[in-house]
GUBA-280330 format. One line per field, with one value per residue: x, y, z of N, C-alpha, C in turn; residue number from 1; residue in three letters. Coordinates in Angstrom, 3 decimals, decimal comma. Layout:
% residues N
nx = (X; ...)
ny = (Y; ...)
nz = (Z; ...)
cax = (X; ...)
cay = (Y; ...)
caz = (Z; ...)
cx = (X; ...)
cy = (Y; ...)
cz = (Z; ...)
resi = (NUM; ...)
resn = (ala; ...)
***
This chain:
% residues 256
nx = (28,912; 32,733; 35,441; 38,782; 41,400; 44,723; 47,110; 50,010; 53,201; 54,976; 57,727; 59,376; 56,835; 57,147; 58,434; 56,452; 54,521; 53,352; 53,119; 51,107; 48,734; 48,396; 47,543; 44,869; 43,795; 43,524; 44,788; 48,080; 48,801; 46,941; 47,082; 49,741; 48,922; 46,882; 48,565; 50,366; 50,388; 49,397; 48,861; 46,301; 44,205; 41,765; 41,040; 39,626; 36,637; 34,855; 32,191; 31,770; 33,088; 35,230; 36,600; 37,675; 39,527; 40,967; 42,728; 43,580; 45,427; 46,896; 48,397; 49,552; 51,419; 53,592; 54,536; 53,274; 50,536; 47,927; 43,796; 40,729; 37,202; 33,765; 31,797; 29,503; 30,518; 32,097; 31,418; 29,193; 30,400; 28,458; 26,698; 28,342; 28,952; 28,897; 31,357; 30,201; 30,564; 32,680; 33,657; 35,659; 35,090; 36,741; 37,628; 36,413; 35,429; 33,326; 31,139; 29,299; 28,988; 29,275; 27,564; 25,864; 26,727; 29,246; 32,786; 35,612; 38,954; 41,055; 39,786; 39,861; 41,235; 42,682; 43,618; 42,592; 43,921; 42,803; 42,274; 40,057; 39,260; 36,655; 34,513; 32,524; 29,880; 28,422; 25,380; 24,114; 22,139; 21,311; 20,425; 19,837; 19,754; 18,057; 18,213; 15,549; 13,083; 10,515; 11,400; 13,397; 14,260; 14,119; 15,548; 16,058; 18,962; 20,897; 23,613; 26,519; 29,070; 31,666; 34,181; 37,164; 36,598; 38,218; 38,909; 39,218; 39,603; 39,019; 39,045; 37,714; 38,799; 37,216; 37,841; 35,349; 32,348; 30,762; 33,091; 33,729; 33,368; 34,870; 34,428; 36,313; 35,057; 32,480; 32,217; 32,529; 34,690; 34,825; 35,313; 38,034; 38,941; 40,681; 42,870; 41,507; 42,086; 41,861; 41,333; 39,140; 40,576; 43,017; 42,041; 40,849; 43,600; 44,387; 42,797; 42,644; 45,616; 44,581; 43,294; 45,433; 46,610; 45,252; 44,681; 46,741; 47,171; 46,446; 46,520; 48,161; 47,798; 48,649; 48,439; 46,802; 46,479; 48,524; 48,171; 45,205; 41,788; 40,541; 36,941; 34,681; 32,625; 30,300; 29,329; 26,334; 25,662; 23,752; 24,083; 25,589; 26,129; 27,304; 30,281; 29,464; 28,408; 28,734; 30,156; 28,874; 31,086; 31,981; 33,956; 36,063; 35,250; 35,316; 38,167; 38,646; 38,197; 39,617; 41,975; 41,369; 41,141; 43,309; 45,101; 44,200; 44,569; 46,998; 49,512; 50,672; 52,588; 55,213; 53,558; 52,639)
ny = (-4,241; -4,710; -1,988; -2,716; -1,352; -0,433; 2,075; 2,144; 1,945; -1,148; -1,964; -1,709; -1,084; -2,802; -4,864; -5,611; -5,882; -8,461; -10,106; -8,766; -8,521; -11,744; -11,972; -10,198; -11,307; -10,231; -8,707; -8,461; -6,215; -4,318; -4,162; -2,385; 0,142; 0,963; 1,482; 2,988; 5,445; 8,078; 7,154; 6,592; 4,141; 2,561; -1,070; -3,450; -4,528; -6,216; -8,732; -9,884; -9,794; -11,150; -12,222; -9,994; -8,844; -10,742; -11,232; -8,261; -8,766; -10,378; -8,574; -6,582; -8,818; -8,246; -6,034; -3,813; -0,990; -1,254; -1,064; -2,361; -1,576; -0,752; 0,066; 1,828; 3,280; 5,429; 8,783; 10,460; 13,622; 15,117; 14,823; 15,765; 17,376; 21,359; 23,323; 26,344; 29,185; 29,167; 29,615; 29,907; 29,531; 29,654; 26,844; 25,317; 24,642; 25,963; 25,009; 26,265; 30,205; 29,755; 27,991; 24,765; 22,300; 21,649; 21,020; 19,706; 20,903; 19,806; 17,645; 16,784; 14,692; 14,726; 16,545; 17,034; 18,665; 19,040; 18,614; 18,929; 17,550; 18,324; 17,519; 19,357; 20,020; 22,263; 23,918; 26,531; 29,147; 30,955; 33,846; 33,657; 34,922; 33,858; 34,676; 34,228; 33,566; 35,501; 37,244; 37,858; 35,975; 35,054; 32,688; 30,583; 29,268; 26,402; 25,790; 23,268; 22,822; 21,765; 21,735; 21,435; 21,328; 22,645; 22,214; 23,872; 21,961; 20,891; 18,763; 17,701; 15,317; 14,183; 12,777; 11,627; 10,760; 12,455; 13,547; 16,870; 19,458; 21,850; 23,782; 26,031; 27,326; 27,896; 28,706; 31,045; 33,889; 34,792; 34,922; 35,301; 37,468; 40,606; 39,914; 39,017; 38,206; 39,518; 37,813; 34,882; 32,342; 33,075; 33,324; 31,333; 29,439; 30,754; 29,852; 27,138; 27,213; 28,337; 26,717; 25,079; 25,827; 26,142; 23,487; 21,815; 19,235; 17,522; 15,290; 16,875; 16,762; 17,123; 15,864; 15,432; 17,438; 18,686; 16,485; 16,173; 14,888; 12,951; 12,786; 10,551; 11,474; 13,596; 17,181; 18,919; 22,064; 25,133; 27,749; 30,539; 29,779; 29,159; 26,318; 24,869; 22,467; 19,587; 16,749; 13,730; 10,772; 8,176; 6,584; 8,276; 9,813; 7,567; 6,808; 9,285; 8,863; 6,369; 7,796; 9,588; 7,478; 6,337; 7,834; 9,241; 6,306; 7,393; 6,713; 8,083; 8,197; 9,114; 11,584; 12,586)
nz = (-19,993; -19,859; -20,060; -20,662; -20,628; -21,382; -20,136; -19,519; -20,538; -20,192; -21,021; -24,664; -27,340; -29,604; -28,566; -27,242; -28,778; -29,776; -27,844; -26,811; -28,168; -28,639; -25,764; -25,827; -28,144; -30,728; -33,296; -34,084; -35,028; -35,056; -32,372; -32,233; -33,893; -32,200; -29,373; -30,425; -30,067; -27,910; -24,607; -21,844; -23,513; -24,621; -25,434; -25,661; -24,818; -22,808; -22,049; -19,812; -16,570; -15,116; -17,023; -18,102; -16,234; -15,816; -17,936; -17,859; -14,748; -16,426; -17,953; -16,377; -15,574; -16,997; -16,427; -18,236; -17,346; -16,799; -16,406; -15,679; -15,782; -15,192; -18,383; -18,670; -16,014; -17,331; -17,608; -19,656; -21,540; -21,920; -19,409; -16,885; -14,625; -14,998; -14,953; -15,411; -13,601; -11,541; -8,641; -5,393; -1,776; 0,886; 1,790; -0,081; -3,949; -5,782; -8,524; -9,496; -8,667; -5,891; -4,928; -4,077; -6,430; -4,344; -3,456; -1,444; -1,926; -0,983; -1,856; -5,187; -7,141; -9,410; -12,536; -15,423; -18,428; -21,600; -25,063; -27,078; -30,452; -32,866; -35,385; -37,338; -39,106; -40,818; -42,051; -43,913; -45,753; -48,646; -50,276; -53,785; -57,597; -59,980; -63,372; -65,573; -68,648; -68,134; -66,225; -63,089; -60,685; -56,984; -55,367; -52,463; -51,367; -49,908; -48,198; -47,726; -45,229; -43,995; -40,988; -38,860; -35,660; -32,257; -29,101; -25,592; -23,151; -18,940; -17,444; -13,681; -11,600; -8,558; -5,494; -4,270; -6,093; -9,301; -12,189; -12,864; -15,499; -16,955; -19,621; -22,272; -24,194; -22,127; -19,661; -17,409; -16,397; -13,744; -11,677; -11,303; -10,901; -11,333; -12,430; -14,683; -18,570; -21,878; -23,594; -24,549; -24,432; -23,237; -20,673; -19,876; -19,800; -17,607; -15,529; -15,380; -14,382; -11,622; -10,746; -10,522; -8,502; -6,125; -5,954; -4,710; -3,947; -6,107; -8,343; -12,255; -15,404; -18,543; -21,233; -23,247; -24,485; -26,210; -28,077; -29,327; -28,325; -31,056; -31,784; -33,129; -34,087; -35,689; -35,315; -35,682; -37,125; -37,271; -39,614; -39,019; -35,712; -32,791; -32,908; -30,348; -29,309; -27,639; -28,944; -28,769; -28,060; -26,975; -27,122; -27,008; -24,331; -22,727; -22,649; -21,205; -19,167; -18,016; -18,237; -15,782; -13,642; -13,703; -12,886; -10,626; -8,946; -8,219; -9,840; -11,718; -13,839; -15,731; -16,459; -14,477)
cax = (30,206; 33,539; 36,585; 40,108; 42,637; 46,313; 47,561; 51,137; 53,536; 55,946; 58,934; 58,756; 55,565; 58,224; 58,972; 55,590; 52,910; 52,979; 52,255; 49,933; 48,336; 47,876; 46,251; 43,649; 42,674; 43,732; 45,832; 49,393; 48,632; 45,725; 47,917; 50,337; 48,078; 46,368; 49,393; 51,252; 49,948; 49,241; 48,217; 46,107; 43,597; 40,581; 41,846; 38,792; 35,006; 33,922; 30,874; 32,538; 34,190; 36,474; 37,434; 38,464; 40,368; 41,994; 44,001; 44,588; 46,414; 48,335; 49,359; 50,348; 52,543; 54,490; 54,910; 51,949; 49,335; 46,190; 42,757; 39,699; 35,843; 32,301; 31,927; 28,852; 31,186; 32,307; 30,351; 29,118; 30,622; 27,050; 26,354; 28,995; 28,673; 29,552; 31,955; 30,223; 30,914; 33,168; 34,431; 36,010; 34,785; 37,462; 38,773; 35,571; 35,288; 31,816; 30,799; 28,576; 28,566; 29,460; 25,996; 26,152; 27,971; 30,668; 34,178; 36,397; 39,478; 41,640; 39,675; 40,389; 43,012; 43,386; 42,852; 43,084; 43,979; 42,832; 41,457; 38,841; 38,996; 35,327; 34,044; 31,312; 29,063; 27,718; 24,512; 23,918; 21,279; 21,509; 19,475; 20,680; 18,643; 18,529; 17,216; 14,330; 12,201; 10,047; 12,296; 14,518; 13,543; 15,157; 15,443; 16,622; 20,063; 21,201; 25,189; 27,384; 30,527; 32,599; 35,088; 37,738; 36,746; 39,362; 37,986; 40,167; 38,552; 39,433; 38,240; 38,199; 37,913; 36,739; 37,704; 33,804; 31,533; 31,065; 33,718; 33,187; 33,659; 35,374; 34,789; 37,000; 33,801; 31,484; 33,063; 33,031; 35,906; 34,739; 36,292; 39,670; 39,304; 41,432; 43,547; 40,900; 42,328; 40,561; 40,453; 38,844; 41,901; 44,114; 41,000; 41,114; 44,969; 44,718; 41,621; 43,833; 46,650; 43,911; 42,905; 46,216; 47,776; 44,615; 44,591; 48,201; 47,626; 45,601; 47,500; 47,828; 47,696; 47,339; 48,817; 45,826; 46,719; 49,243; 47,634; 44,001; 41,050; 39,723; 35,960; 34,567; 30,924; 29,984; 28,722; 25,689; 25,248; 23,446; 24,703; 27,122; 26,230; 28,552; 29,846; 29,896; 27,810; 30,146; 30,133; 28,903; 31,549; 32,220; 35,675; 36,617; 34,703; 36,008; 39,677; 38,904; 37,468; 40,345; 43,405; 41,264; 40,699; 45,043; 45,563; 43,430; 45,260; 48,427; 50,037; 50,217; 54,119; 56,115; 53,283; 52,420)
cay = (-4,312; -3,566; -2,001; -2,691; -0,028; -0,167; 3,258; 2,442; 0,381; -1,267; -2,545; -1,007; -1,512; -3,559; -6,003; -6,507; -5,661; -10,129; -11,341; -8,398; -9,056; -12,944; -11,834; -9,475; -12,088; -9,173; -8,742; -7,075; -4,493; -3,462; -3,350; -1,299; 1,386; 1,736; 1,829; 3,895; 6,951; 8,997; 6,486; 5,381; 3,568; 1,481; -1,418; -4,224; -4,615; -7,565; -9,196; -10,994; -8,715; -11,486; -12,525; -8,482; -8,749; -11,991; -10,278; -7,217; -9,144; -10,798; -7,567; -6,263; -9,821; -8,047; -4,958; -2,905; -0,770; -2,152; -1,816; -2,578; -0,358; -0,731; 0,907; 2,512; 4,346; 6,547; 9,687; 11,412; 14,496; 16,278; 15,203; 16,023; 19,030; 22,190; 24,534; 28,057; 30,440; 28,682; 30,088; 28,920; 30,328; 29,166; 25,455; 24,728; 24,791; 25,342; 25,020; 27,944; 30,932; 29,529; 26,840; 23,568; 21,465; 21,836; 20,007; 20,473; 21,049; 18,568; 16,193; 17,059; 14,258; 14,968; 17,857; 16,955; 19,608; 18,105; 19,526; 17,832; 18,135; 17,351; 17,462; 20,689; 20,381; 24,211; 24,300; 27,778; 29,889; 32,211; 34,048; 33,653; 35,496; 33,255; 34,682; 33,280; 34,319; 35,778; 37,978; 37,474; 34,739; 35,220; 31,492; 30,284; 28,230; 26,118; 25,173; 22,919; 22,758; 21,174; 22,313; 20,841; 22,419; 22,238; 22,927; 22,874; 21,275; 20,907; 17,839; 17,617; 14,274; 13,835; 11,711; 10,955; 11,920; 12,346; 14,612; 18,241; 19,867; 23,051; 24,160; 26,982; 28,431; 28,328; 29,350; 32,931; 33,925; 36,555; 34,295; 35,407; 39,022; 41,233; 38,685; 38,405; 38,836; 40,033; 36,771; 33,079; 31,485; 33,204; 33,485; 29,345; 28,918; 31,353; 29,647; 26,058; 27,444; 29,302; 25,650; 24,400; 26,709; 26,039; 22,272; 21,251; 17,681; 16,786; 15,064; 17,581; 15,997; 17,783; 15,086; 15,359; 18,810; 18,601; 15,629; 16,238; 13,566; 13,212; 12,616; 9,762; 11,408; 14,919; 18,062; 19,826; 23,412; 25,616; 29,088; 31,852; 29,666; 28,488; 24,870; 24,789; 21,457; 18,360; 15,786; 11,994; 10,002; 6,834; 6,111; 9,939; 9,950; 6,347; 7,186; 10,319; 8,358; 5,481; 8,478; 9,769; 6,197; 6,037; 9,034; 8,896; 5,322; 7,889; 6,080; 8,645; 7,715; 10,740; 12,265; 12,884)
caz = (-20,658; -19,278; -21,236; -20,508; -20,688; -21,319; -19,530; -19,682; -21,073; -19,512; -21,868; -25,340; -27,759; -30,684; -28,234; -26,686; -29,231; -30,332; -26,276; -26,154; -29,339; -27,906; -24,554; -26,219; -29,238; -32,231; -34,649; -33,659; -36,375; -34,219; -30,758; -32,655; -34,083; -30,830; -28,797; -30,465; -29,411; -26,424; -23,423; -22,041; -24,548; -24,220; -25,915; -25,339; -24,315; -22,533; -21,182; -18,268; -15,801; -14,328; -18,058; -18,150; -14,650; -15,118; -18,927; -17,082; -14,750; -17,136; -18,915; -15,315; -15,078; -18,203; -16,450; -18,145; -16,696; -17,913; -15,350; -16,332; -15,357; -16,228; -19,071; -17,952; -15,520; -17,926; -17,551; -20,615; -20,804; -21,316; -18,362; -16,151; -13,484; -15,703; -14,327; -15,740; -12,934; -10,889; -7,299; -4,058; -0,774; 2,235; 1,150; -0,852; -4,830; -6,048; -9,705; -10,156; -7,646; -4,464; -4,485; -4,241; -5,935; -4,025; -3,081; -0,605; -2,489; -0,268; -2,584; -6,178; -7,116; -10,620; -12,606; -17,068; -19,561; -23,024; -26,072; -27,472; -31,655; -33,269; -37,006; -37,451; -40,264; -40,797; -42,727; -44,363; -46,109; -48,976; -51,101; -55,393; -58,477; -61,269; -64,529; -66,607; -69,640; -67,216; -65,235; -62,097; -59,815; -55,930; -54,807; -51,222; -51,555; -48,699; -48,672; -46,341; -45,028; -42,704; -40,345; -37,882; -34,055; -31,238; -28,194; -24,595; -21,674; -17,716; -15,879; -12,055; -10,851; -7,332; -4,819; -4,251; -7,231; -10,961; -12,380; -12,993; -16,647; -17,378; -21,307; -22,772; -24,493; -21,642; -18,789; -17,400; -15,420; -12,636; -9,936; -11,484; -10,783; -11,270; -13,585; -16,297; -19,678; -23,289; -24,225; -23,693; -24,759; -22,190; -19,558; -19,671; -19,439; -16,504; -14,846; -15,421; -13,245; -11,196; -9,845; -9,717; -7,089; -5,145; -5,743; -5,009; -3,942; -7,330; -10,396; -12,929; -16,344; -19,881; -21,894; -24,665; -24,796; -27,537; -29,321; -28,689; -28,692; -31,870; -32,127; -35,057; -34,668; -36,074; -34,728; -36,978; -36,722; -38,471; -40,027; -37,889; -35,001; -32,254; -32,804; -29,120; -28,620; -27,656; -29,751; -27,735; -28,596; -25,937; -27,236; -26,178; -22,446; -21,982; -22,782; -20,453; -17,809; -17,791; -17,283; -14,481; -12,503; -13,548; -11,991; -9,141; -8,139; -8,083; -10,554; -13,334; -14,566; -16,572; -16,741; -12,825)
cx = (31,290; 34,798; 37,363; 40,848; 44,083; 46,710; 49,408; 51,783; 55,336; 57,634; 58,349; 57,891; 56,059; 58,212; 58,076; 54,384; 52,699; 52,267; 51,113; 48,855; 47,431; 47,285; 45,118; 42,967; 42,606; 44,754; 47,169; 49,541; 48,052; 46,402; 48,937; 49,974; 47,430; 47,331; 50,447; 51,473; 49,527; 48,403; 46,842; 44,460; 42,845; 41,105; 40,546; 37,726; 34,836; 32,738; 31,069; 33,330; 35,283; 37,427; 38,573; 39,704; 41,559; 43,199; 44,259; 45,589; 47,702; 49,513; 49,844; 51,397; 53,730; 55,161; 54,232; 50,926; 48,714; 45,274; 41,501; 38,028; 34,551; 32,221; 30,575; 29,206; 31,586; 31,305; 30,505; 29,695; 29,762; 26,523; 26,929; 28,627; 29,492; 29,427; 31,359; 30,534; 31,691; 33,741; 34,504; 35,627; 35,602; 37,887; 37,715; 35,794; 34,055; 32,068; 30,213; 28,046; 28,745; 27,892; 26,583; 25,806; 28,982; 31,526; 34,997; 38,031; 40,610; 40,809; 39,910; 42,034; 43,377; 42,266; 43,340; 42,961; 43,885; 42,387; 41,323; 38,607; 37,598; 35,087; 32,944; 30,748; 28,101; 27,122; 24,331; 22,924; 21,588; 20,783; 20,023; 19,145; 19,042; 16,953; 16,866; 13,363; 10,919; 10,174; 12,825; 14,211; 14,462; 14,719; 16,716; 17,388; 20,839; 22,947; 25,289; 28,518; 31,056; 34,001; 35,882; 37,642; 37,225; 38,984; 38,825; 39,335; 39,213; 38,610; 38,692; 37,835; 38,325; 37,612; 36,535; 32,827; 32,213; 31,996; 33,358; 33,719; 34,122; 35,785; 35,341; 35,475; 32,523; 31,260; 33,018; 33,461; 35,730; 35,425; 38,102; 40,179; 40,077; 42,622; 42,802; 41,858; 41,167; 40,374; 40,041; 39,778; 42,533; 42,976; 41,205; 42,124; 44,954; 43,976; 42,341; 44,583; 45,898; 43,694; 43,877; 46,574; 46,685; 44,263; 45,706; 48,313; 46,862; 46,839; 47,082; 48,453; 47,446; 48,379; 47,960; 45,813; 47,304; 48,712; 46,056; 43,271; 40,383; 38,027; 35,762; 33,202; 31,262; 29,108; 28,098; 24,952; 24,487; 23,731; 25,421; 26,734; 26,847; 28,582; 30,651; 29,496; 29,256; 29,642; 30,055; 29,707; 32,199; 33,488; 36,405; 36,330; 35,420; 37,455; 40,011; 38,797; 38,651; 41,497; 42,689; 41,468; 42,301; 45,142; 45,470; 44,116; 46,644; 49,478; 50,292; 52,097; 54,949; 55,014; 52,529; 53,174)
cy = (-3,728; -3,431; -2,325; -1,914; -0,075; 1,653; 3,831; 1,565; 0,193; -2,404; -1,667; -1,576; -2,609; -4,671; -6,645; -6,639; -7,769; -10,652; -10,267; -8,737; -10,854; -12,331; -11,609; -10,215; -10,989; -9,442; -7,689; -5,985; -3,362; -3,005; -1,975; 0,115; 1,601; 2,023; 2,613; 5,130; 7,083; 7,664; 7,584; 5,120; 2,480; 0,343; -3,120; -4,057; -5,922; -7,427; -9,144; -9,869; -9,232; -12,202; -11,259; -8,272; -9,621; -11,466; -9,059; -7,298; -9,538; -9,742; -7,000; -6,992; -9,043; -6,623; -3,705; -2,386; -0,760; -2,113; -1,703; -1,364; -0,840; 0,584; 2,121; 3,965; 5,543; 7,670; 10,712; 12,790; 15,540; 16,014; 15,269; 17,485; 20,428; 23,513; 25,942; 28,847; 30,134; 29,307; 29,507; 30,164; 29,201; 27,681; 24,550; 25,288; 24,340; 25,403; 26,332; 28,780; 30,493; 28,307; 26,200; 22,886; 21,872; 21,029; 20,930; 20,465; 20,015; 17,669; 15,881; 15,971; 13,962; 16,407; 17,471; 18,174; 19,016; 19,272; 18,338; 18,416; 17,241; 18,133; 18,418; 20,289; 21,404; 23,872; 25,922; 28,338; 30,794; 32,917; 34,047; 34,000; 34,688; 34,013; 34,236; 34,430; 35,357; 37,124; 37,391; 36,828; 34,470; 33,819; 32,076; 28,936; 27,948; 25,012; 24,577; 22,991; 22,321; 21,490; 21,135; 22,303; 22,278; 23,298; 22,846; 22,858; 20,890; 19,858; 17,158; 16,280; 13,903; 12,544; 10,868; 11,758; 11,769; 12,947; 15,844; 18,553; 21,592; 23,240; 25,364; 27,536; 28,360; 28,466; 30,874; 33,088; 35,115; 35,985; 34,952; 36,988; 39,845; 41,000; 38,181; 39,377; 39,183; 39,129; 35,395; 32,608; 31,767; 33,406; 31,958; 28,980; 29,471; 30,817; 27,896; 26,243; 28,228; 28,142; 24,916; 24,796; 26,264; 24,768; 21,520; 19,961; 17,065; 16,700; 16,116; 16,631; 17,183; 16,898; 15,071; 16,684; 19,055; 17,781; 15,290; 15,511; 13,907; 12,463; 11,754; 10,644; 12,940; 15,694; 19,034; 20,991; 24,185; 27,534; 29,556; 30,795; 29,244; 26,788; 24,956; 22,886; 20,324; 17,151; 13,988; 11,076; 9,152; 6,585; 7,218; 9,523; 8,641; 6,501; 8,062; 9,527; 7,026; 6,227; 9,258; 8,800; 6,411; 6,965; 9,090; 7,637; 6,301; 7,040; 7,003; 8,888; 9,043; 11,240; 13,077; 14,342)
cz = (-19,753; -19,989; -20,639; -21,324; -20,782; -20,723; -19,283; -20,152; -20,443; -20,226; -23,445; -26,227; -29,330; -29,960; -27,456; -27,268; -29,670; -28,862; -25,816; -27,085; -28,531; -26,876; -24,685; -27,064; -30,437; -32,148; -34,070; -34,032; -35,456; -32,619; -31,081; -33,057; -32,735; -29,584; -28,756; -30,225; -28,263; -25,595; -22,720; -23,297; -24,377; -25,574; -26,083; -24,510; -23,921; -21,755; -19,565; -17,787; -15,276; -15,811; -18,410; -17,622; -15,014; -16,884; -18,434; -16,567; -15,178; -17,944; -17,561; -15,052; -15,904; -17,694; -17,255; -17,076; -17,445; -16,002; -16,297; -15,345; -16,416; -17,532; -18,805; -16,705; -15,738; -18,261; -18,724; -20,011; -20,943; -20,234; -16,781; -15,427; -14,210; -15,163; -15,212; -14,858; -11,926; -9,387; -6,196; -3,294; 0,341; 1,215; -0,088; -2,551; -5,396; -7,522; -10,414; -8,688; -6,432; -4,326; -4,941; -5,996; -5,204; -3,366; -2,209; -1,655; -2,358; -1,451; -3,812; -6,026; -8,374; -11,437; -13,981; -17,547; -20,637; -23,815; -26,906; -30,085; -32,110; -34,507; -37,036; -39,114; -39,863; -41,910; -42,943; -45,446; -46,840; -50,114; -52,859; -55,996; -59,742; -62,404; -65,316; -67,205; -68,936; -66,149; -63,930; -60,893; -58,147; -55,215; -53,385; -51,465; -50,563; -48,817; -47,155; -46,210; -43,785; -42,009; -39,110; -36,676; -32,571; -29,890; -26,738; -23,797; -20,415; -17,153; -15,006; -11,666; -9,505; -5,980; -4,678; -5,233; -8,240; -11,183; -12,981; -14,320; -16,799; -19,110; -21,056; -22,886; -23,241; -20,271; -18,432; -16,118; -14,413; -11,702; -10,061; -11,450; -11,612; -12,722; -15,255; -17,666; -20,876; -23,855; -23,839; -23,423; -23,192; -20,766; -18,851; -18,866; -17,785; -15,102; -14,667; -14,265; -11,952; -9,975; -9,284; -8,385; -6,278; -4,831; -5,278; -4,712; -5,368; -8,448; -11,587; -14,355; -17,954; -21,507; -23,436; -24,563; -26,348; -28,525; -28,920; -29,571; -30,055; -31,876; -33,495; -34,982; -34,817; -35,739; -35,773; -36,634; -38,064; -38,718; -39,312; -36,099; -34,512; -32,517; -31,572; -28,495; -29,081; -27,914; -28,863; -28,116; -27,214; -26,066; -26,001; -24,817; -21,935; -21,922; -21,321; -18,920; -17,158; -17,120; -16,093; -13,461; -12,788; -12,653; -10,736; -8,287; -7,445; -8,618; -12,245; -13,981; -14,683; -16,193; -14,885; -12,513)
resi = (1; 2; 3; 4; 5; 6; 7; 8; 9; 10; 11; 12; 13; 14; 15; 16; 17; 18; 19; 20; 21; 22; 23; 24; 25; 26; 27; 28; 29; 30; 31; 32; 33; 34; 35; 36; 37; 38; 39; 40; 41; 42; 43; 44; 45; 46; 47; 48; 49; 50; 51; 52; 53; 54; 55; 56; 57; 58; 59; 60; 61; 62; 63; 64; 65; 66; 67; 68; 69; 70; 71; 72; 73; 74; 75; 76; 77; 78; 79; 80; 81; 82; 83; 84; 85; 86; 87; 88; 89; 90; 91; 92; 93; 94; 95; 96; 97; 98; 99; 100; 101; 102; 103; 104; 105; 106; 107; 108; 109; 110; 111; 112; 113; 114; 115; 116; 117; 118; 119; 120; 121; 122; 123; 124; 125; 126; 127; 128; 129; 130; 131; 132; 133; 134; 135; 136; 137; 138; 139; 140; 141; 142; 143; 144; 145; 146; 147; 148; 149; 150; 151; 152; 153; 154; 155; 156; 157; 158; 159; 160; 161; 162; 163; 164; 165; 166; 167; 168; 169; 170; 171; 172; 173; 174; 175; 176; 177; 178; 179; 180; 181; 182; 183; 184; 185; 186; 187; 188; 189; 190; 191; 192; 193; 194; 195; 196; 197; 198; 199; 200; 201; 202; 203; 204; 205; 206; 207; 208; 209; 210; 211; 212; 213; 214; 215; 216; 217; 218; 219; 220; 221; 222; 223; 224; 225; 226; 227; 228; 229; 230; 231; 232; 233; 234; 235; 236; 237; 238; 239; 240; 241; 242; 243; 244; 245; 246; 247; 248; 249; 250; 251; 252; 253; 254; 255; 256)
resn = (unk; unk; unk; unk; unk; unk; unk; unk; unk; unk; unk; unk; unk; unk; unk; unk; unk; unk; unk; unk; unk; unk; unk; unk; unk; unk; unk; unk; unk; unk; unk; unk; unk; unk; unk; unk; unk; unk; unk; unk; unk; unk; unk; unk; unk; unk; unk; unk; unk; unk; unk; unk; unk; unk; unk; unk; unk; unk; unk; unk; unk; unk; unk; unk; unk; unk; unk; unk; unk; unk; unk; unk; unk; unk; unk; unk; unk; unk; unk; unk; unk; unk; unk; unk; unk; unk; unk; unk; unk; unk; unk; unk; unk; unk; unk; unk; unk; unk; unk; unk; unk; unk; unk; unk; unk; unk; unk; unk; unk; unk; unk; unk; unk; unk; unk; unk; unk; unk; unk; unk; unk; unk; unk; unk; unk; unk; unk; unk; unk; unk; unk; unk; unk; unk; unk; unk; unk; unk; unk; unk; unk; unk; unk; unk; unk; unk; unk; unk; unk; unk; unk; unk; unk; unk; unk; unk; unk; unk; unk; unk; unk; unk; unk; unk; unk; unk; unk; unk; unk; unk; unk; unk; unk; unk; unk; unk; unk; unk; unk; unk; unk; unk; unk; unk; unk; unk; unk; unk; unk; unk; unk; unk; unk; unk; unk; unk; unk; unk; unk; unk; unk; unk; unk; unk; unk; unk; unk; unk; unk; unk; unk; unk; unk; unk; unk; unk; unk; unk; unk; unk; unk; unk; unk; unk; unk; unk; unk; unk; unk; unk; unk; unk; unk; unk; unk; unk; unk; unk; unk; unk; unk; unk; unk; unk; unk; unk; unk; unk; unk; unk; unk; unk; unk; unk; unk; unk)
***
């Protein structure tokens, strides 16, 4: 399969959602709801890669950015290279501790700030005494509940190579010396600007910052535990994976 991406739009989305509508084969309703928000947006799946190519083009004739990618390309983001202990030694940026993985920093040509929101269902455990003719009977009563969990995330993508993952929660900031604060939150933001100053030719991006990806699938935890695990959702990683390949062309508009 490969998706096609709208990434920018080039006249406004009133006066082109009907000839984009015709290119794609949906409903204008459907260009409108998906275009109306934060770029860019996987927008079609095909078989055919030159059926993909050859409506890309045409939405490029209009003055859109639209490219197309195996969808396969898009790299889960469990299994992306995860930044826990991150430090640079001379122009290199390793992942954990100075061992390989590592990048030369010259190659870093985009760097996303997002935050990733996903659905928590918390299973829980509790003990209740219900009384009976008998006397007092201590049953085991198991509740749920569901939570919205907003998580921010950093990913490096490469000149050559998968892209690297930087979670808020699982992250520990010794590379930042001196500079660490008391909390994740501000440990993150600081570890963010930590890479810019040392990345300065990479697109910096945190566009899904403010309106962060929502997740359709749900994350199931059980009792006080962290809902740290990230939720597999293909829409999300493909979205993520389309404003890296934008970026990376050096094409990243306003938001460059």
């Amino acid at each position: 399969m490969h998706c096609l991406a709208v990434c920018e739009l080039g006249a406004p989305l009133e006066q082109e959602q009907e000839p984009v509508a015709s290119l794609l084969g949906v409903a204008a309703y459907d260009v409108r709801v998906r275009l109306s928000g934060v770029l860019p947006r996987v927008m079609k799946q095909y078989d055919d890669a030159h059926a993909a190519i050859a409506v890309a083009e045409q939405l490029r004739s209009r003055g859109h950015g639209a490219i197309v990618f195996p969808a396969a390309d898009a790299v889960a983001l469990a299994r992306m290279t995860l930044m826990r202990r991150f430090d640079v030694a001379g122009d290199r940026l390793f992942a954990n501790d100075r061992k390989p993985p590592g990048h030369a920093l010259d190659d870093l040509v985009a760097l996303v700030h997002a935050a990733l929101d996903v659905r928590v269902t918390r299973t829980a455990r509790d003990v209740a005494y219900r009384s009976t003719g008998r006397g007092t009977v201590r049953e085991s009563v198991q509740y749920k509940s569901t939570e919205q969990a907003v998580e921010r995330v950093a990913l490096l993508f490469w000149r050559e190579g998968g892209p690297w993952l930087l979670r808020q929660s699982e992250a520990r900031y010794v590379a930042l010396g001196a500079q660490v604060r008391p909390t994740v939150h501000e440990n993150f933001q600081l570890a963010v600007e930590w890479l810019r100053a040392r990345a300065r030719n990479a697109v910096y991006d945190d566009r899904f910052l403010a309106s962060p990806l929502r997740s359709a699938r749900t994350v199931e935890t059980r009792d006080s535990e962290s809902a740290g695990a990230l939720s597999h959702d293909r829409v999300v990683e493909q979205t993520l994976h389309a404003l890296g390949t934008w970026l990376a062309r050096g094409r990243g508009g306003p938001y460059r």
